[in-house]
PAZA-98977 format. One line per 3 residues: number of its first residue (from 1); their letters; for each residue y, z, x of C-alpha. Coordinates in Angstrom, 3 decimals. Layout:
NUM	A	Y,Z,X | ...
This chain:
1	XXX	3.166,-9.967,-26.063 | 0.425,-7.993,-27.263 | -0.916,-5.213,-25.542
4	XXX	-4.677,-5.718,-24.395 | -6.382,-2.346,-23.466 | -9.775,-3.850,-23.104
7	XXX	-11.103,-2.981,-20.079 | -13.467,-6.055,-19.337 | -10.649,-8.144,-19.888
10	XXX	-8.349,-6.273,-17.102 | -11.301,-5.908,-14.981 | -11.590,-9.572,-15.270
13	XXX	-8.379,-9.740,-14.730 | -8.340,-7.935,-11.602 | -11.412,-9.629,-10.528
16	XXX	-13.556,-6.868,-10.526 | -17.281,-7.381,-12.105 | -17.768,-3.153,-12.595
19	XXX	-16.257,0.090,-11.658 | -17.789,2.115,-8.895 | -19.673,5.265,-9.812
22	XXX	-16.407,7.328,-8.609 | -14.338,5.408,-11.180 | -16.534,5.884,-14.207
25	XXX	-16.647,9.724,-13.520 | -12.654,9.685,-13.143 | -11.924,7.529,-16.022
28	XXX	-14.230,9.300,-18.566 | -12.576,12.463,-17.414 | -8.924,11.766,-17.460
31	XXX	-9.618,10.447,-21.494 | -11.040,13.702,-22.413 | -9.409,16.446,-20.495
34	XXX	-5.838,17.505,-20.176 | -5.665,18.441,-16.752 | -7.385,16.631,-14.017
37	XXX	-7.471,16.270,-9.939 | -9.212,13.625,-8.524 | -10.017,14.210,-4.657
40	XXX	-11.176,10.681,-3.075 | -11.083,8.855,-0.230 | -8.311,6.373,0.647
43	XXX	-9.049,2.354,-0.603 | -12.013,4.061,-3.364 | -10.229,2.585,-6.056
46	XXX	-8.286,5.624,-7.434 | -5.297,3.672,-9.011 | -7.319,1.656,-10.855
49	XXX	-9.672,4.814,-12.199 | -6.396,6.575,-13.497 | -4.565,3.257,-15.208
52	XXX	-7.320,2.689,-16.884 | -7.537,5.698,-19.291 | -3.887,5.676,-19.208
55	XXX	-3.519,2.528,-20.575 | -6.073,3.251,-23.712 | -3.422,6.322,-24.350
58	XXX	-0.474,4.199,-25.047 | 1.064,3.864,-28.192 | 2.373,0.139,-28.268
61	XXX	5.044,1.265,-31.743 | 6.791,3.796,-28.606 | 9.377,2.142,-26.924
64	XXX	10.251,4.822,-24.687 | 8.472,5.794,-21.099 | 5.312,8.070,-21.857
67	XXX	4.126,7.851,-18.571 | 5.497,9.066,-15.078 | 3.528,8.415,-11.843
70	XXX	4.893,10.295,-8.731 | 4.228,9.046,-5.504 | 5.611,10.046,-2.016
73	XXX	6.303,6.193,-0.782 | 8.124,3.506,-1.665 | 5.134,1.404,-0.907
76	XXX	3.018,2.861,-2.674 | 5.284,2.680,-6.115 | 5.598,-0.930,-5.407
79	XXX	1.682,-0.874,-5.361 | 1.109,0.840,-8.044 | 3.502,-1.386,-9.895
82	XXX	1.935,-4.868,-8.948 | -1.720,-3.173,-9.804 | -0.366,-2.536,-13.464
85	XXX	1.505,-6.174,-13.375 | -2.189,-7.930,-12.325 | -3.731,-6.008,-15.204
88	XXX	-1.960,-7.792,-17.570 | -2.024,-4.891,-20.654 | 1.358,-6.174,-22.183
91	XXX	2.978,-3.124,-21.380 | 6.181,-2.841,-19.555 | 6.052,-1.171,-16.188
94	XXX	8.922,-0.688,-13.608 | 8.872,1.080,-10.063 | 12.352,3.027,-9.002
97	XXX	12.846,4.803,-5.407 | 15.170,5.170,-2.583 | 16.702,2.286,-0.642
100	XXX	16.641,-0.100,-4.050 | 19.862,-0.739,-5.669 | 21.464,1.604,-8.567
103	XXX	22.062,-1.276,-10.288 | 18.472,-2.904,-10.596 | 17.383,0.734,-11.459
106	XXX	19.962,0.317,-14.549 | 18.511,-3.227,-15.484 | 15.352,-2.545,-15.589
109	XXX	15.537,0.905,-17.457 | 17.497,-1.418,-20.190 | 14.485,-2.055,-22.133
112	XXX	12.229,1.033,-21.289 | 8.964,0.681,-19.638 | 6.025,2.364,-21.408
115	XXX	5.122,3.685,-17.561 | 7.739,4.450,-15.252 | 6.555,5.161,-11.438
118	XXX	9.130,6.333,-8.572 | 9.252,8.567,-5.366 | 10.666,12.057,-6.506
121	XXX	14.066,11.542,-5.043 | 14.408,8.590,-7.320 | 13.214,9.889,-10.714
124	XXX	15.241,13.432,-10.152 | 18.114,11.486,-9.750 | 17.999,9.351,-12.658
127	XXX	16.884,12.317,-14.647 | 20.514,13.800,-13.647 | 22.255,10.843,-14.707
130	XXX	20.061,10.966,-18.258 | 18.932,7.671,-17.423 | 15.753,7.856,-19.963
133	XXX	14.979,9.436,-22.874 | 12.070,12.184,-21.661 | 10.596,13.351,-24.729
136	XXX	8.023,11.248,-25.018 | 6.779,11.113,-21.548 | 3.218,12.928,-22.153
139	XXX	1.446,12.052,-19.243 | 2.181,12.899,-15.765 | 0.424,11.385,-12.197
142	XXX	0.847,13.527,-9.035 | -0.447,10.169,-6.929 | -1.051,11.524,-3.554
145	XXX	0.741,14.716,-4.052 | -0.027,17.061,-1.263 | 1.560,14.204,0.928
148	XXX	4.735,13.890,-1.689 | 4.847,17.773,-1.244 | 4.422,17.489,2.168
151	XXX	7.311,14.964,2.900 | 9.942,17.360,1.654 | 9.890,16.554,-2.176
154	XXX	9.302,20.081,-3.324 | 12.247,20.901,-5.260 | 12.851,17.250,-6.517
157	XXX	9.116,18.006,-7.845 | 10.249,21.305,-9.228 | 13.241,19.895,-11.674
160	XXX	11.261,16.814,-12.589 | 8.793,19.063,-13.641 | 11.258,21.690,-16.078
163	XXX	12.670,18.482,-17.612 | 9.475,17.676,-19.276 | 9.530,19.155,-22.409
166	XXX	6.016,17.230,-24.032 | 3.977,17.124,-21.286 | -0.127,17.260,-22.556
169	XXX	-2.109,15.424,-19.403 | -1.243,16.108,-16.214 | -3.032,14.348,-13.320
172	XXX	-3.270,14.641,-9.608 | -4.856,12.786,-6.664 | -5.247,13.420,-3.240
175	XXX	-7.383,12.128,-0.979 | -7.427,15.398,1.179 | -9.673,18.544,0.506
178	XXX	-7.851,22.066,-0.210 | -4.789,21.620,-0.621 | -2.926,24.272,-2.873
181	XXX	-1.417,23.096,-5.936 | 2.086,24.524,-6.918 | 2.243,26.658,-9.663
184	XXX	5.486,24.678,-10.822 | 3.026,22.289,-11.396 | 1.319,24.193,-14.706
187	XXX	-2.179,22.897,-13.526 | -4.168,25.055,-15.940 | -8.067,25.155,-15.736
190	XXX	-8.339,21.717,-14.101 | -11.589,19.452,-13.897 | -11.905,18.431,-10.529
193	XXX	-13.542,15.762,-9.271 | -14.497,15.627,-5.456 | -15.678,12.808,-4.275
196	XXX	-14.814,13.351,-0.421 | -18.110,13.821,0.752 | -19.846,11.911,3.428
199	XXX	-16.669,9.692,3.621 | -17.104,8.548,8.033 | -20.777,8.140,7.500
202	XXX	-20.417,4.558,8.343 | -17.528,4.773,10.704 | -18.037,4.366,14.625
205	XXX	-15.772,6.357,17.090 | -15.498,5.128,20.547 | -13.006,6.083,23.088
208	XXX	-11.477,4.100,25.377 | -10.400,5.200,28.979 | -6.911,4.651,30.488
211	XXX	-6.537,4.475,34.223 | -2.544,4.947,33.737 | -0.756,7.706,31.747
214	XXX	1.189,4.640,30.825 | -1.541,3.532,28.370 | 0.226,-0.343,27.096
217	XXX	-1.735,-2.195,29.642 | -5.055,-0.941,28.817 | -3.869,-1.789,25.194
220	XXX	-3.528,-5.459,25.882 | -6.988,-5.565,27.320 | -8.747,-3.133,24.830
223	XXX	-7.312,-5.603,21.862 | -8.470,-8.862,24.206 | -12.131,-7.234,23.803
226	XXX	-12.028,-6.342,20.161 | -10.583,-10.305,19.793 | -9.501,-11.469,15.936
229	XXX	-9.554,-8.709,13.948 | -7.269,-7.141,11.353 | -6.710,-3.405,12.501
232	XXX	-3.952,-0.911,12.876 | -2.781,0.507,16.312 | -1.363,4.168,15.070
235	XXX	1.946,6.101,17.184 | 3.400,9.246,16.306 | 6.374,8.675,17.274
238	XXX	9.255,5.096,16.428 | 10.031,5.220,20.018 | 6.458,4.799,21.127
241	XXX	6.373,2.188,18.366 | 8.922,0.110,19.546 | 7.933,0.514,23.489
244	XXX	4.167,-0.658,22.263 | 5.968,-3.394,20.253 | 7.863,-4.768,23.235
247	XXX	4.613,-4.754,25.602 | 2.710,-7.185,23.040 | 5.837,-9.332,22.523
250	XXX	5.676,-9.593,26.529 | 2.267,-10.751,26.442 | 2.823,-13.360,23.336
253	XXX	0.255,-10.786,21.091 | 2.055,-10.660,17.268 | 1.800,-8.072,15.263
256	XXX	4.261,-6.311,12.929 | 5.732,-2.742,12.740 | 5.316,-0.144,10.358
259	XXX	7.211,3.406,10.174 | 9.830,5.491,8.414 | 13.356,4.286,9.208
262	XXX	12.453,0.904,8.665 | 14.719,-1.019,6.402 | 12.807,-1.652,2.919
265	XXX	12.557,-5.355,3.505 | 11.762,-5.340,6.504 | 8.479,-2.590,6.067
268	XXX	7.814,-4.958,2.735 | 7.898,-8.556,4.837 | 5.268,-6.468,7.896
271	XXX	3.082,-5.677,5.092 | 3.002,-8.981,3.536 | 2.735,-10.615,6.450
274	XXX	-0.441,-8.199,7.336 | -2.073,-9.816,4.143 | -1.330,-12.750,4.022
277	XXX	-3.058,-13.313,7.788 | 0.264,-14.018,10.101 | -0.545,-10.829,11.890
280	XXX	-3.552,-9.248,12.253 | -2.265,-6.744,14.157 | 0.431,-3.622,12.859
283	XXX	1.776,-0.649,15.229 | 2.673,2.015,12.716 | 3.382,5.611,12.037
286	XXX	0.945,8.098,10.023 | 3.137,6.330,7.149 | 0.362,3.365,6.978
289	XXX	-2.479,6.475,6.533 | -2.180,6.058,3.060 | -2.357,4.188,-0.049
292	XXX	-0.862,0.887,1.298 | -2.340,-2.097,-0.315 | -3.397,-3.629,2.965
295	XXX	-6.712,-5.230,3.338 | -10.169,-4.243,4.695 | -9.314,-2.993,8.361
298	XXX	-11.833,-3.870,10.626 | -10.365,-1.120,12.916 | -7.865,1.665,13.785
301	XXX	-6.591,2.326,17.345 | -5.263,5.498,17.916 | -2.729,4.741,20.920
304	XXX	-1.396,8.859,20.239 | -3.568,11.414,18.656 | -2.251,13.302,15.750
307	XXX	-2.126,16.669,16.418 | -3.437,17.663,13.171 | -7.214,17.099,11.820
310	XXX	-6.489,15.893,8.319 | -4.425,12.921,9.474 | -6.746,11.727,11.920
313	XXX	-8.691,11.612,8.770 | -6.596,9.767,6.797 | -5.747,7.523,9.475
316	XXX	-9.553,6.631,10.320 | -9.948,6.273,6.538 | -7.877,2.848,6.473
319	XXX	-11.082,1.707,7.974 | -14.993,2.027,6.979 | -13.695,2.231,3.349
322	XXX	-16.620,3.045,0.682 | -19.360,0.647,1.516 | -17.849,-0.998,4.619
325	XXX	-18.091,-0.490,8.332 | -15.465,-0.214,11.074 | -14.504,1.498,14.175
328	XXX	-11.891,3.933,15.147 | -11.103,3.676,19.068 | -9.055,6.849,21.020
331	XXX	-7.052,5.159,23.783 | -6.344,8.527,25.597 | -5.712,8.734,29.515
334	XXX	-8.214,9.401,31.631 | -7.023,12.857,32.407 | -5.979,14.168,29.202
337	XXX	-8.267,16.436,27.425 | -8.978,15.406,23.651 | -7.913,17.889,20.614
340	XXX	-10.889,20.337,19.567 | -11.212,18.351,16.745 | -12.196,15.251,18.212
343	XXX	-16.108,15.451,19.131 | -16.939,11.610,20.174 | -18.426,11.217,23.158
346	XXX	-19.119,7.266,23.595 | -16.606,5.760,26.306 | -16.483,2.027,25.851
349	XXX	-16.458,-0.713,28.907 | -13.613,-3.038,28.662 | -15.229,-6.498,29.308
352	XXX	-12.693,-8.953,30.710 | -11.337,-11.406,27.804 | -9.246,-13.730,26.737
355	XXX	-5.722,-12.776,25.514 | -5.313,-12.785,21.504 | -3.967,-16.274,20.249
358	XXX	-0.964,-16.662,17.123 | -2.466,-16.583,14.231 | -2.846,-19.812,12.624
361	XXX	-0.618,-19.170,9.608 | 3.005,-18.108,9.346 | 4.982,-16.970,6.396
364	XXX	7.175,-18.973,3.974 | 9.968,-17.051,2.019 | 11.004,-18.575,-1.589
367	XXX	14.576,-17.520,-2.817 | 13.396,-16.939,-6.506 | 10.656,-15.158,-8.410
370	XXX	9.300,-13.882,-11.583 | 12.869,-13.335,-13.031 | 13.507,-17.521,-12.641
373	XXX	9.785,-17.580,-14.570 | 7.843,-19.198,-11.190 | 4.083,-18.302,-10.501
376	XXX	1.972,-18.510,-8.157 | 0.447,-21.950,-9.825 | 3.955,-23.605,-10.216
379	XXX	4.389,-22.648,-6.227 | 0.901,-23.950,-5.275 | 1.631,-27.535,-7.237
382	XXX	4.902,-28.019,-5.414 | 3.900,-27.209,-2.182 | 0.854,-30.060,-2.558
385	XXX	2.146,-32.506,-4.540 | 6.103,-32.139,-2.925 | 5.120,-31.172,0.625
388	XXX	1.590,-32.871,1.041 | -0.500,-29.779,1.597 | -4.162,-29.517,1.384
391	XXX	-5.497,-26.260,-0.346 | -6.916,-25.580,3.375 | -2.983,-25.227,4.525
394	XXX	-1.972,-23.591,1.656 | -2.628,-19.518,2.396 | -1.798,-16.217,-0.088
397	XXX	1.078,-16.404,-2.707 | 2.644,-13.221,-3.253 | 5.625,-13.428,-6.045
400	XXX	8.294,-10.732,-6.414 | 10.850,-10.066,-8.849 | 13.467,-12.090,-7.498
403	XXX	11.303,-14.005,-4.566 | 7.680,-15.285,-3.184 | 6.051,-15.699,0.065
406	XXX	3.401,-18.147,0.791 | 1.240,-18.698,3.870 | 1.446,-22.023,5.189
409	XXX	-0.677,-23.984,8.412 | 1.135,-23.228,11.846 | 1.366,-27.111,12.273
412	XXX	3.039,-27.702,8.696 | 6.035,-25.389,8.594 | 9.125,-27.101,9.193
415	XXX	7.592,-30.357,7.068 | 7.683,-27.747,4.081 | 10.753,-26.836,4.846
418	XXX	12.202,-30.126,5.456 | 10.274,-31.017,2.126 | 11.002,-28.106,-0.490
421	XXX	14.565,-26.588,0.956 | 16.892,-27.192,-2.076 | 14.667,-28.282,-4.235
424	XXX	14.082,-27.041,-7.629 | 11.341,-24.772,-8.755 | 11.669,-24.919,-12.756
427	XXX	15.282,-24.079,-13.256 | 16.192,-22.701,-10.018 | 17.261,-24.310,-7.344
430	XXX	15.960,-22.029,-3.846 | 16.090,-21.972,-0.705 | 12.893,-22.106,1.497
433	XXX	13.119,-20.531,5.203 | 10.367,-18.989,7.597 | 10.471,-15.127,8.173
């Protein structure tokens, strides 16, 4: 495959008509300076503004990995790996971190990707093991890194950073202000871009008053009076999480969980079930505050404050992102006084509603994926020629290495099953099941 680097073809691609005014600025600075950091708001479109220039660097006659993107989260790797995918440049990409098998790590690193992204654990380790060849990695992305430093992955940094012998561009991205940069990290004379003004203008804060300490009560009813909406109820703490969780189960509200601890399936299967419309709702830990390829949230609920300013930022900034509008609401007891950092003075009436209904769609799970050579089109055929659907029952297609989801119509589940279970989807034969 040849490798495009033409960026109205991946832009068309992507299904983007331009890049915001942010993006130009980054990408025109990361192709002619070595060292940049690139301080934006979270859902601005910072990936893309990196890849871009990054891309245009690669030299298709290497077949080594010349680029390294660090990030803190195995979500986010995953992200960042799809992004790339959906570009379509002809260049092979693969994401490694914690809580994926050794082995797949070893398959995929068979045939070296020309960018390699992983978590920091992940990419020390395989450094130890001499997994790669590092001399021709030139290019390094910090994605996120004051929350990659910040989650422990200091030293892991450190000796990922002495085995780079070639290093010319370093990049790093953050979508908090002042935060010190290592000195491990070489940053020398950086261009900085700061785009992190003015980034709430458009977001509304309104708290919401508890009669009980016991706040899951008031929850139901606050998310009765915001009705359909896609947001994300924020905890501090799994416990809280899971007593939260158990309250909407009671009261027939779904929703999915997000938060560190979580096996890797199961955190991948909440998100994609976020997207793809079978919840609306998740309960998560500061974990969801960034870079998560979710969809436009229409609002955050804080059900616990964070005690610190900067993630009350980053957790309001999964909403009102760039040119859009939405609402952060503080459910905080009626006795409890609010954080200094926390100015909003609106209190809003809960008007009596009715409870939240299922969402109409629910999520199909496909036991094979880009490895067996299926897209998204072959899935979409089968499922309306084989199982009868209309393109009105037929919801988001996501495909994975090794399986797919699809939405399907409430009513038409088990007639897909009953339908497509054991049937053959070009040379493999898979199983279809709901999650």
């Amino acid at each position: 495959m040849s490798a495009c680097k033409n960026q109205a073809n991946i832009l068309a691609k992507l299904k983007i008509e331009a890049l915001n005014a942010m993006q130009v600025e980054a990408r025109n600075a990361i192709s002619n300076n070595p060292n940049v950091v690139l301080l934006s708001p979270t859902g601005s479109g910072k990936t893309l503004a990196v890849l871009l220039p990054i891309i245009q660097s690669l030299d298709p006659k290497i077949d080594e990995i010349q680029t390294l993107i660090l990030v803190p989260s195995r979500e986010l790797a995953i992200q960042i790996e799809q992004v790339l995918r959906d570009m379509g440049t002809g260049f092979k990409v693969n994401a490694i971190y914690g809580g994926r098998s050794g082995n797949k790590d070893k398959e995929d690193l068979k045939h070296r990707p020309a960018i390699l992204i992983g978590t920091p654990g992940r990419i020390a380790d395989r450094i130890r093991r001499k997994s790669f060849a590092l001399d021709h990695i030139t290019t390094l992305v910090l994605d996120e890194f004051d929350k990659s430093l910040e989650v422990g992955f200091e030293e892991e940094m450190r000796e990922i950073m002495r085995a780079l012998p070639n290093l010319r561009q370093r990049i790093l991205t953050s979508a908090t202000q002042g935060v010190d940069v290592p000195s491990f990290v070489g940053l020398q004379s950086p261009t900085v871009l700061d785009f992190l003004q003015d980034t709430t203008s458009k977001l509304k804060i309104q708290r919401i008053l508890s009669p009980d300490k016991d706040k899951r009560e008031t929850l139901v009813q606050a998310l009765s009076h915001i009705g359909h909406q896609p947001g994300i109820i924020f905890c501090n703490f799994k416990e809280t999480i899971e007593r939260v969780s158990a309250h909407l189960e009671q009261n027939d509200i779904p929703h999915g969980c997000f938060f560190g601890g979580m096996e890797q399936t199961d955190r991948e299967r909440t998100l994609i079930k976020f997207r793809n419309g079978t919840h609306q709702l998740i309960i998560a830990t500061d974990l969801a505050a960034r870079g998560l390829d979710i969809p436009e949230i229409k609002f955050i609920l804080h059900y616990q404050l964070p005690p610190r300013e900067e993630e009350f930022i980053h957790r309001n900034g999964r909403t009102a992102r760039m040119n859009a509008e939405g609402t952060a609401y503080l459910l905080v007891w009626e006795n409890d006084p609010l954080p200094p950092y926390i100015t909003a003075k609106q209190v809003l009436k809960l008007k009596p509603a009715e409870r939240l209904k299922p969402s109409p769609w629910r999520t199909l799970f496909i036991s094979g994926g880009r490895k067996d050579k299926i897209s998204k089109g072959d899935i979409a055929g089968i499922f309306m020629k084989q199982a009868g659907l209309t393109k009105d029952e037929l919801g988001i297609i996501e495909i994975k290495q090794d399986c797919a989801f699809v939405a399907v119509k409430h009513s038409k589940v088990q007639s897909v099953i009953q339908a497509l279970d054991n049937t053959r989807m070009k040379t493999k034969k898979v199983r279809v099941s709901e999650i």
